[in-house]
C-alpha positions, 0 to 999 in steps of 0.5 A, a space after each residue: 306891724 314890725 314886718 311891715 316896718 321892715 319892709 318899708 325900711 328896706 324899700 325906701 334904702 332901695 330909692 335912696 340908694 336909686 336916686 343918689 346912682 341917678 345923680 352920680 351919673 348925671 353928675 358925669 354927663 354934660 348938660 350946663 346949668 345957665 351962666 347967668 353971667 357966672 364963669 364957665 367951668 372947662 368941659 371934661 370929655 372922657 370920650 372924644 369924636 371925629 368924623 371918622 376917628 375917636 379918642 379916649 382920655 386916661 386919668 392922666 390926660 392922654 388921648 388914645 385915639 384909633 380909625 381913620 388917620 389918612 391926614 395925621 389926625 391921630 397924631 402919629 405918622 402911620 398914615 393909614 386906618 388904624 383898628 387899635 387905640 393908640 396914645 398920642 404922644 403929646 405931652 400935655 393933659 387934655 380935657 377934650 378932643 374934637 375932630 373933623 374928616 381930616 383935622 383934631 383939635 384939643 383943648 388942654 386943661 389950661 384952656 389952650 386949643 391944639 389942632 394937627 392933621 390936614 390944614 384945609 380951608 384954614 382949620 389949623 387956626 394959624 393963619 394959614 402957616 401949614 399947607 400940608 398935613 401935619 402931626 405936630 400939634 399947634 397952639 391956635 393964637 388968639 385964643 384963651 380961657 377956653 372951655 368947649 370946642 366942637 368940631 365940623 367937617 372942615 371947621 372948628 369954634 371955640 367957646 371961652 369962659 366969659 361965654 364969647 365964641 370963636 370960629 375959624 375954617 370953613 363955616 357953611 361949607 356943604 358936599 350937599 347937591 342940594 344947590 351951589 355952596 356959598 360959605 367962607 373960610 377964616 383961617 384964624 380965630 374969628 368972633 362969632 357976633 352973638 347976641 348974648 353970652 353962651 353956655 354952650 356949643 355945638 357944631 354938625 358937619 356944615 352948621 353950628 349952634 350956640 344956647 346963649 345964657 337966656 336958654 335962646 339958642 342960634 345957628 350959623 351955616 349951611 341951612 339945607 332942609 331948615 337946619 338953622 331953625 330960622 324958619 328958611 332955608 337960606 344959608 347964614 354967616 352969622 348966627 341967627 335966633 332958632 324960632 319958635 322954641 316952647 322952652 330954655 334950651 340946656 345944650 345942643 347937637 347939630 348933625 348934618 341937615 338936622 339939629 337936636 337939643 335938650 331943654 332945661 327940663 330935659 325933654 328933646 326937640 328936632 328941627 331941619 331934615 327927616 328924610 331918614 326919620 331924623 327928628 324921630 317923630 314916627 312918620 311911616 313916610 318920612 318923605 311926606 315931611 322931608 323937613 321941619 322949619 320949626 322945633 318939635 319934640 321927640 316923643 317917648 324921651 324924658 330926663 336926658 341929659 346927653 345927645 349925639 348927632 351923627 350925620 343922620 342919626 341921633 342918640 340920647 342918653 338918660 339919667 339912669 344910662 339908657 340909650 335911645 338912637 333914631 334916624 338913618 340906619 342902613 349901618 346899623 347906626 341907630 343900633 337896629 337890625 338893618 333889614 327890619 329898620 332901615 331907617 329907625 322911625 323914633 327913639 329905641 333903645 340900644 342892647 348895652 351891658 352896663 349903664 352909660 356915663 358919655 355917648 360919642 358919635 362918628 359919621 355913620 356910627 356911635 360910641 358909648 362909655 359905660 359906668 364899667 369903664 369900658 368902651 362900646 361901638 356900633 355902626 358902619 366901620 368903613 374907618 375901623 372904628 369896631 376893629 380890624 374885622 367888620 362884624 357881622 351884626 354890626 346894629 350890636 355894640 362891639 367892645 373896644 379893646 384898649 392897650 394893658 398900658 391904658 389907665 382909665 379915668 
């Protein structure tokens, strides 16, 4: 009897213990609970996206930032790919960074928005003062009480306490041959008429998404293949109400023709493109259902509470820190071999040596922060965002090494 007792003991220690890690991680992830009117508190991002560039804070605030910096966007004046992570030598903390194909934006601890590098269609915010690229970070004007940014090819918008949502650059702008672009520019802050307040935001590279506080979530841009969830494929300037979604959505992740989000019982549904197997609901023939103008779950996901979208390609991350990635993988994006995957039908998992706390993606790849401190990357490295030498699998996530100078969060 008294051995049987133990080995309860034991067990139940064993679950406990189980459940408060599944907790600590999901503490570290970033699904909101709804407003409801309340102020939002600042979103802290560890890891940071751009296009094709990537940062990391350290526990002081410092972005260290490496790939593609052709236009200044990791703020230094070397104007090349740059393999190694270096610190941006702006003296101020930042929460955040988001980064477009040639443009970084920040978000400072005290809810300010700096960007730098090419001021193109107007995503400086500063009313067009700058016309040539520029590693000066600016303070965009107009905008305060900041607690989210994200970031598109060649747009940016903002999210403030109160949960209003601001936008400047270009909104809808498309390199898609789909048919001719019709998008607009705003080269200062510009206020997005939402119906209701937001609790988050999400912006791929031609469209952006906003969750209002009633878990309703719309979109705005560039609509090719269904993206904006509005059951058309017509382009809108102005957000527009994603229809028939079965459930309150918690967060949101638009990629390039496709849309992802997490749900407040945090199963996963997609919408827009699945040519490249994008909303990861396991056509042998993704072609035989090119687009999707309404949500469908993705099958095989339970209890996440992070998504990343590339271009073409998804991941998910889970409370217990696994990784799951679907979609285009010529690269190796979706971390598969290649030749057996081409394109990765549904979610599978990524080989990562240690629990993940934050995944962050770039055009053709993905990135992980893991609970070790440490830093994983897989996918194309045409910016060198695996290193200085390409890799030979490079479906495996590469180890990113940082400065001895680095001091982790």
């Amino acid at each position: 009897m008294k051995r049987h007792l133990l080995i309860y003991a034991i067990c139940l220690v064993a679950f406990i213990t189980l459940l408060m890690d599944s907790r600590r991680l999901e503490d570290k992830t970033r699904v909101p609970i709804p407003a409801s009117g309340k102020v939002l508190s600042m979103t802290l991002h560890r890891l940071n996206q751009g296009e094709n560039h990537l940062c990391r804070n350290d526990q002081n605030g410092t972005l260290w930032c490496w790939g593609n910096n052709l236009k200044g966007q990791l703020g230094n004046s070397r104007f090349a790919l740059q393999p190694e992570p270096q610190a941006i030598p702006f003296n101020r903390p930042f929460s955040m960074m988001e980064g477009g194909a040639d443009h970084s934006c920040a978000l400072t601890t005290a809810g300010q928005v700096l960007c730098w590098g090419d001021p193109a269609m107007g995503v400086m915010g500063d009313g067009g003062a700058r016309v040539q690229p520029d590693i000066r970070p600016m303070t965009v004007p107009g905008l305060s009480a900041i607690v989210h940014i994200g970031s598109g090819f060649d747009g940016m918008c903002a999210l403030d306490a109160a949960g209003k949502v601001f936008c400047w650059g270009a909104i809808g702008r498309s390199n898609s041959r789909q048919r001719a672009r019709v998008f607009r520019t705003f080269s200062r802050p510009e206020p997005m008429p939402l119906p209701e307040p937001a609790i988050h935001l999400g912006f791929g590279p031609h469209h952006a998404c906003a969750v209002g506080d009633s878990g309703a979530a719309y979109c705005w841009g560039f609509n090719g293949r269904g993206a904006l969830g509005d059951g058309s494929v017509t382009d809108r300037m102005q957000p527009v109400r994603v229809l028939d979604l079965p459930e309150k959505l918690a967060t949101i992740s638009p990629g390039y023709l496709q849309t992802c989000a997490i749900t407040i019982s945090k199963r996963v549904y997609c919408w827009g493109s699945n040519i490249q197997n994008q909303l990861g609901d396991g056509l042998r023939n993704p072609a035989e259902d090119a687009q999707r103008l309404s949500s469908g779950r993705v099958p095989g996901l339970e209890n996440i509470v992070q998504l990343s979208s590339g271009s073409s390609h998804n991941c998910a991350l889970d409370a217990s820190g696994r990784v799951f990635c679907w979609g285009y993988n010529e690269h190796g994006s979706a971390g598969q071999d290649p030749a057996r995957y081409p394109n990765v039908p549904v979610p599978m998992p990524v080989a990562l040596e240690a629990p993940v706390v934050e995944l962050a993606h770039n055009e053709w790849g993905m990135c992980a922060l893991t609970m070790a401190d440490k830093v994983y990357c897989w996918g194309s490295n045409k910016a060198k965002l695996l290193g200085a030498r390409d890799p030979e699998r490079p479906w495996l996530p590469v180890e990113i090494s940082f400065p001895q100078s680095f001091t982790a969060r």
